[in-house]
C-alpha positions in Angstrom: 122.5 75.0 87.2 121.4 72.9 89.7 124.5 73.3 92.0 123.2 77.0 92.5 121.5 77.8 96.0 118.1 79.7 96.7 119.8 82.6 99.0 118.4 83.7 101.8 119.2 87.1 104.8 121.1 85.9 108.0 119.5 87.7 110.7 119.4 87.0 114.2 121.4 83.6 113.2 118.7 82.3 111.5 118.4 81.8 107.4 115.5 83.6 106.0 113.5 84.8 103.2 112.7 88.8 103.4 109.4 90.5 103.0 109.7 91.7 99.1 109.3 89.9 96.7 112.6 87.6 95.8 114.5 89.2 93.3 116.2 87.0 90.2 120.0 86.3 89.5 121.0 85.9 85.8 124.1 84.2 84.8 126.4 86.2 82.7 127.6 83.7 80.4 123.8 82.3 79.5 121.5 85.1 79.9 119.5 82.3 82.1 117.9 82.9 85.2 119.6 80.2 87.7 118.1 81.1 90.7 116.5 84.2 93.3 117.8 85.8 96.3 115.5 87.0 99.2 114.8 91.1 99.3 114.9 92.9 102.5 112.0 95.2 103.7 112.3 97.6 106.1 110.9 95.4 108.9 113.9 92.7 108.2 116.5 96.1 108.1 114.7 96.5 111.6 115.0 93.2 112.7 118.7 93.4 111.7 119.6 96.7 113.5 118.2 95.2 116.9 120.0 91.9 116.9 122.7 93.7 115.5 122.9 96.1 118.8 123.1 92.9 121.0 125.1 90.7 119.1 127.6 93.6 119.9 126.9 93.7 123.5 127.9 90.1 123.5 130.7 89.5 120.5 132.6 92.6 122.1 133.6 91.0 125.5 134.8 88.5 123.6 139.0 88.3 124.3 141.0 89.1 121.6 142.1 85.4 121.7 138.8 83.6 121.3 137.7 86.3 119.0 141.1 84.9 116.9 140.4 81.4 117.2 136.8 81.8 116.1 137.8 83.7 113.1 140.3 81.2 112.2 137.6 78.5 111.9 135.8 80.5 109.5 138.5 80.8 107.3 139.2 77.2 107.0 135.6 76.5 106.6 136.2 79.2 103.4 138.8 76.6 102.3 136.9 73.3 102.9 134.4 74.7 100.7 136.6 76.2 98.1 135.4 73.8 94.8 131.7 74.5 96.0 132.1 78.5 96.5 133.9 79.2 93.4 131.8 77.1 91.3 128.7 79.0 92.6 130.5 82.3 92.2 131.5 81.9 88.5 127.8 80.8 88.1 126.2 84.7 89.2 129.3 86.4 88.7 131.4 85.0 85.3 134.7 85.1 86.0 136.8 81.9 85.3 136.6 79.0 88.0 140.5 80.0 88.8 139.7 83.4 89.7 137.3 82.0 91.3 139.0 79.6 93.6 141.8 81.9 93.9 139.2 84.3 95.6 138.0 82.0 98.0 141.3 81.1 99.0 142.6 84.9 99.2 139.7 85.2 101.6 140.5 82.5 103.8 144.0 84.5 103.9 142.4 87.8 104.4 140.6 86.7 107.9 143.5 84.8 109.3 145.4 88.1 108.8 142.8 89.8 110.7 142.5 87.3 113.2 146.4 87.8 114.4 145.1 91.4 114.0 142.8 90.8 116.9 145.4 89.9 118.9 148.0 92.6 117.9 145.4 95.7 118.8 147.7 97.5 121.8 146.6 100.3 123.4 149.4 102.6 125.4 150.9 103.8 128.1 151.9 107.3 128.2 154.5 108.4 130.6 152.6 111.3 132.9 154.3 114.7 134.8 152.9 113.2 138.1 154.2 110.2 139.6 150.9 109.7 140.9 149.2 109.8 138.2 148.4 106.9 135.2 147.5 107.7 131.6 146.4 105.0 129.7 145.2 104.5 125.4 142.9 101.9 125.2 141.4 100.4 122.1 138.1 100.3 122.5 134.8 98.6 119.5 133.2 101.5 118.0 130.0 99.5 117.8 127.8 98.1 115.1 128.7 98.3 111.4 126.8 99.1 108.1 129.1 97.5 105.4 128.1 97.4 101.6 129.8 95.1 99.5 129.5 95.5 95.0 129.5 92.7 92.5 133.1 92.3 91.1 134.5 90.6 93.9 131.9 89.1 96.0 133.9 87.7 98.8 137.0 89.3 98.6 135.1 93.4 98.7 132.9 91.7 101.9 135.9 90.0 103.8 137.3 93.0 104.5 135.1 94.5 105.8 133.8 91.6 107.9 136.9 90.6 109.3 138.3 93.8 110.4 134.7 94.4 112.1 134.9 91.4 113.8 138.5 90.9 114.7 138.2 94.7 116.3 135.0 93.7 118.7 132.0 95.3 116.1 129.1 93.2 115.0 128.3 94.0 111.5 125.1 94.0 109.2 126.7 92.7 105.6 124.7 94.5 102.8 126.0 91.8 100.0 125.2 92.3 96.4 121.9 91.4 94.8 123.5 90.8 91.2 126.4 87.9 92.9 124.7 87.3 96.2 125.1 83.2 96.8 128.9 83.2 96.6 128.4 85.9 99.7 126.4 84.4 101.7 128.9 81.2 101.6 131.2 83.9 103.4 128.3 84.7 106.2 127.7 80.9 106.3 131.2 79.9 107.3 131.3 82.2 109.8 128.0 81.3 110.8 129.0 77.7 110.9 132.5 78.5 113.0 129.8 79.5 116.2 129.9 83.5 116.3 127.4 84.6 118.4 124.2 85.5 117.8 123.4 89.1 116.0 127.5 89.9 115.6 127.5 89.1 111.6 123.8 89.3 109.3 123.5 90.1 105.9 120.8 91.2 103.9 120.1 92.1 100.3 117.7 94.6 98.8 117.4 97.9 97.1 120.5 99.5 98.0 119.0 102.9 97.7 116.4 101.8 100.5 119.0 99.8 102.8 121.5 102.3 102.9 119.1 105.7 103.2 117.6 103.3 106.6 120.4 101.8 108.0 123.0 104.9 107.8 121.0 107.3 109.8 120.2 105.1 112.0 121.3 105.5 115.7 122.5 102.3 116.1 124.9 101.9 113.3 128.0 103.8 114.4 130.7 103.2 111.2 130.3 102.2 107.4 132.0 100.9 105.4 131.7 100.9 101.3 133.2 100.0 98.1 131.5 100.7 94.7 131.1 104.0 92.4 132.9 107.7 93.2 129.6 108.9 92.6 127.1 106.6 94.9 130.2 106.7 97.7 129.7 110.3 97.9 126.0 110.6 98.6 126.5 108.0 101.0 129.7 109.6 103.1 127.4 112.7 103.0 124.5 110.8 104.8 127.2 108.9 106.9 128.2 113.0 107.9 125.0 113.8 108.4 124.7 112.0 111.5 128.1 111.6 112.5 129.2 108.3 111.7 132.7 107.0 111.2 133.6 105.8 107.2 135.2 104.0 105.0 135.1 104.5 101.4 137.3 102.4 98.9 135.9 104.0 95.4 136.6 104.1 91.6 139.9 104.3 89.8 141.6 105.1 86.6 144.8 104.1 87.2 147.9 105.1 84.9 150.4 102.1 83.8 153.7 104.3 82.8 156.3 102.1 81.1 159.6 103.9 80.5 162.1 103.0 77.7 164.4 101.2 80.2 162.0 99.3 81.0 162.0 94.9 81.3 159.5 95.1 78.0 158.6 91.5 78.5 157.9 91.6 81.9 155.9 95.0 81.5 153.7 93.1 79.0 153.0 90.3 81.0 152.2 91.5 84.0 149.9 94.4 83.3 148.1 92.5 80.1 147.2 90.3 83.0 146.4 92.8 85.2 143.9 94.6 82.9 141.9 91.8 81.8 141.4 89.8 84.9 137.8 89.5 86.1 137.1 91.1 82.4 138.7 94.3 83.8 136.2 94.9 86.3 138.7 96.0 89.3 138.9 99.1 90.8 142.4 99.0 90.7 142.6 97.5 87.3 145.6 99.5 85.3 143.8 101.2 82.5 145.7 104.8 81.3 148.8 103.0 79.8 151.5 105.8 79.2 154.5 104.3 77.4 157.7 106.1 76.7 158.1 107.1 72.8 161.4 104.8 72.2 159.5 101.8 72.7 155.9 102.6 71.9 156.0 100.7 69.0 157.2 97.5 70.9 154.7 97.5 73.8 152.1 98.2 71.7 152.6 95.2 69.4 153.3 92.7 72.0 150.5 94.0 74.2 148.0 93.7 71.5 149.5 89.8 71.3 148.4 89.4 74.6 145.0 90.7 74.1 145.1 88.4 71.4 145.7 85.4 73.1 143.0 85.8 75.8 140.6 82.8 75.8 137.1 84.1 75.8 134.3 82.0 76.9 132.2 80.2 79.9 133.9 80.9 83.2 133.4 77.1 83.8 135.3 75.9 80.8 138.7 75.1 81.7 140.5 76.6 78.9 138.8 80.0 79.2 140.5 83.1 80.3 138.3 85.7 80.8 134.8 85.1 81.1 132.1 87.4 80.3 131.1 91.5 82.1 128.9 90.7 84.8 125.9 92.1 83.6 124.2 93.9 80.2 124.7 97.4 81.2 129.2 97.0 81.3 128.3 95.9 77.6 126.3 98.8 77.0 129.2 100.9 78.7 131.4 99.7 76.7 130.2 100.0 73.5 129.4 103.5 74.3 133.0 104.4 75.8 134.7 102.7 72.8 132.0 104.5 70.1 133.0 107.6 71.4 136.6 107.2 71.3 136.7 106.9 67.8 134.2 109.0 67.1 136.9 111.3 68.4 139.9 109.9 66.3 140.8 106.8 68.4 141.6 104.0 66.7 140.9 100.0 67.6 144.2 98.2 67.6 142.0 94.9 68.6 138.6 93.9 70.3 136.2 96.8 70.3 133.1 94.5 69.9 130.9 92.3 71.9 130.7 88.6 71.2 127.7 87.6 69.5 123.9 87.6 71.1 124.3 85.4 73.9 126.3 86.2 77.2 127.4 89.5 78.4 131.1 88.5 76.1 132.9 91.6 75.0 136.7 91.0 73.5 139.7 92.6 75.1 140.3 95.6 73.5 143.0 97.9 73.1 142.6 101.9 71.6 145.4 103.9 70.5 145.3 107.6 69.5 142.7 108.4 71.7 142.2 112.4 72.5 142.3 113.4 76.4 138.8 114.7 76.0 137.1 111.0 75.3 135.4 109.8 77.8 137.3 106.8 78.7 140.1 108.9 79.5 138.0 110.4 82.1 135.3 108.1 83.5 136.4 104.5 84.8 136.3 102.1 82.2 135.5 98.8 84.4 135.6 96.7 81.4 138.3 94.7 79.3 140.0 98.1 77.7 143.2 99.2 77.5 144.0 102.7 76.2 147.7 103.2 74.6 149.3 106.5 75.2 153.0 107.5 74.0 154.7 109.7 76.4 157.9 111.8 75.8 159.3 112.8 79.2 158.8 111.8 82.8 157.4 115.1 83.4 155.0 114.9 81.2 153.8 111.0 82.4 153.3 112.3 85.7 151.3 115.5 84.5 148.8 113.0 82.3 148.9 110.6 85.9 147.8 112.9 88.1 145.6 114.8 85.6 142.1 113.2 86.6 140.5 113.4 90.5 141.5 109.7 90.9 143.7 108.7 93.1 143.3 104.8 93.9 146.0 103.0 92.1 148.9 103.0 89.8 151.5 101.7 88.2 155.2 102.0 86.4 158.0 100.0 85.3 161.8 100.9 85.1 165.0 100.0 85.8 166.2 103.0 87.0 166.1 103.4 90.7 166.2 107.1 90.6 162.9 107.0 88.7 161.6 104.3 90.7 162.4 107.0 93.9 161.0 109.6 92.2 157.4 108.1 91.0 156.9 107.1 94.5 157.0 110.8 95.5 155.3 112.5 92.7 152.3 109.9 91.8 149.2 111.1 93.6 147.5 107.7 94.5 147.1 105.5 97.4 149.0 102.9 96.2 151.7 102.4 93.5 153.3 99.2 92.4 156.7 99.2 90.7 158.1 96.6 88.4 155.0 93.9 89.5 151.7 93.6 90.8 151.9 93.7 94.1 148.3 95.2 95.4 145.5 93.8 97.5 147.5 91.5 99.9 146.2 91.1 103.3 149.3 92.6 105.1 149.0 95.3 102.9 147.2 98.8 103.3 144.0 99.1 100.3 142.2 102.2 99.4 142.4 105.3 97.6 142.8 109.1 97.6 141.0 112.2 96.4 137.5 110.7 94.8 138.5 107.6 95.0 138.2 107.6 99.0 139.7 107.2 102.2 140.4 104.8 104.7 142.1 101.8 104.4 140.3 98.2 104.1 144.2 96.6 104.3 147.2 96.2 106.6 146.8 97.1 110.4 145.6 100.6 109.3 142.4 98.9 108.6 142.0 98.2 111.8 141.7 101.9 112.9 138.7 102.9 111.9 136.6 100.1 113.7 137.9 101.4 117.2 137.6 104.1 119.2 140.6 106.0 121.3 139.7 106.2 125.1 141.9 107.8 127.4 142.2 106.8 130.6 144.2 109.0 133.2 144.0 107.9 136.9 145.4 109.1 140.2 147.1 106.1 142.0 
């Protein structure tokens, strides 16, 4: 326990405590308290937005190319430090040291992508009706950034948004979160410790409800960013409208896992039994409706419950562990009120359904079967380690159960036919589908949602977008 730091707020470039009281960080797998993080008043949120403002006078006439090379330091700082980062974030957060060294490392990745980004941001030029005359598109910083960053992914939710920020010109104030806020800060501190200037990156920690009801209105903020609930996401958009302000939003998920009877059963298994319980299924994009075609119901069923089975439950820091435990008390209590209700309805518990013992948030994997549509796990994101089985008779009727709920982040199918593979690309309603493996959340990729589960993308080049603004320039020469 010693090996976990006292966290501070980065503002201004300097490490500091805030003007609340410090707040207390538990560690999932003990129930112990290993340490505080500072809590931001409104004075710090103050001191943030003003050295915010000229850190972006300064970072944005920064070239493309040094803005690259800086961001490239950061990220091999990220994985000099790896051992020390994921042991601190399996400390706050739970997850197994792997996940949380393969985090670290996925970061790392994630700025060097944006980095080239930088570097690859063209602008136009658009042939005009006048000889004389010169029309340009130029790519221009839309200024400071609010970004708020959840829990389940400390680094890899706040990378994103950092390093598209930075890479496009914006300076950025980094609302991490208070429940997994050391591992965070190591982001802020290797950028910190790769020389960006002054006010361009600062993070603070707090109330959410206070940060972002004071730093979203405000007139120096001009584009926020967000990942967490459907239902915070859109009281925040609405204050981001309110006043005009560019968004992001990358929210919940319920994302359907349709396996037809052609199907590579083996590989089907595999892949999305993995899929489902890593980081104890707290993923937005975690696969959780699994629809599976009548013929081989039976099959999946038995070999997926196997798999739940075989999961290693324990201390994130034991090697032979698997899955570590929910982050916090209240995904135990949400789980052992979705589960209750489910067979309060007629569901049944194939395996799991129950917390392990009194000490630790530890809940087994669990798979339901024979669960009615009008449960409530079938309609509110789970964000735990269950798996609800569905049989399915035709592909119009997986589709129809798919596309059923206002979701719209993520899904999944597997098949060997390559007119089905054509046609659930067409008729899935979701921002991203993967097809035959897992193939989500890579840096070169695009990330984010439809319907309620946002918009924007926080992947890819299209991330990009949203952190510039579109000037036209027309001239007569």
């Amino acid at each position: 326990m010693s090996d976990y730091p006292e966290t501070q707020l980065y503002i201004g470039g300097i490490w500091r405590d805030g003007s609340r009281e410090r707040l207390s960080i538990v560690n999932p797998a003990s129930d112990e308290i290993i340490g505080t993080v500072a809590n931001a008043g409104r004075d710090d949120l103050d001191e943030a937005l003003a050295t915010a403002a000229t850190g972006f006078e300064a970072w944005s006439r920064f070239s493309a190319v040094e803005r690259a090379k800086l961001l490239h330091k950061a990220a091999q700082l990220l994985r000099d430090r790896v051992e020390r980062i994921a042991t601190i974030m399996t400390l706050e957060q739970g997850k197994p040291l792997a996940e949380s060294k393969s985090e670290t490392l996925a970061a790392a990745d994630i700025i060097d992508w944006f980095a080239e980004e930088a570097r690859r941001a063209y602008g136009r030029v658009i042939p005009s009706r006048s000889l004389n005359v010169r029309q340009l598109v130029v790519k221009e910083p839309v200024g400071p950034v609010a970004a708020f960053s959840p829990w389940n992914f400390p680094l890899n939710q706040a990378v994103r948004k950092v390093a598209a920020g930075l890479a496009a010109g914006c300076s950025v104030i980094l609302k991490g979160p208070e429940e997994t806020p050391a591992s965070c800060a190591e982001l802020v501190r290797a950028f910190a410790d790769a020389d960006l200037p002054t006010g361009a990156l600062n993070l603070v920690f707090g109330i959410p409800a206070d940060i972002s009801n004071h730093l979203i209105p405000h007139p120096i903020i001009r584009k926020v960013s967000f990942t967490g609930s459907t239902s915070v996401g859109k009281q925040l958009a609405a204050l981001a409208g309110a006043h005009m302000k560019r968004v992001t939003m990358e929210l919940g998920g319920h994302a359907p896992a349709i396996v037809f009877d052609d199907a590579d059963l083996d590989l089907a298994v595999r892949i999305l039994a993995g899929a489902k319980f890593r980081n104890a299924g707290q993923v937005c994009v975690a696969p959780t409706r699994f629809l599976i075609q009548e013929k081989i119901y039976a099959r999946f069923l038995d070999r997926f419950v196997k798999a739940a089975e075989a999961i290693t439950v324990g201390n994130g820091l034991d090697s032979e562990t698997t899955m570590g435990p929910l982050a916090n008390g209240r995904r135990v209590e949400a789980m052992e009120t979705l589960v209750s209700d489910a067979v309060a309805r007629g569901g049944k518990v194939a395996t799991g359904g129950e917390r392990i013992g009194n000490h630790g948030n530890f809940y087994k994997p669990t798979v339901l079967t024979d669960v009615p549509l009008s449960a409530r796990i079938l309609n509110e994101e789970p964000f735990g380690p269950v798996a609800v089985m569905s049989p399915f008779s035709t592909y119009e009727a997986a589709i129809t159960e798919a596309n059923r709920l206002s979701y719209g982040l993520a899904a999944y199918a597997y098949t060997t036919s390559g007119k089905t593979s054509a046609a659930l690309s067409r008729d899935i309603q979701s921002g991203m589908i993967s097809i035959n493996h897992h193939g989500l959340a890579l840096p070169e990729l695009p990330f984010g949602g439809i319907k309620e589960s946002g918009y924007g993308s926080e992947g890819g080049s299209e991330a990009m977008d949203n952190f510039f603004n579109i000037k036209l320039v027309t001239e007569a020469i």
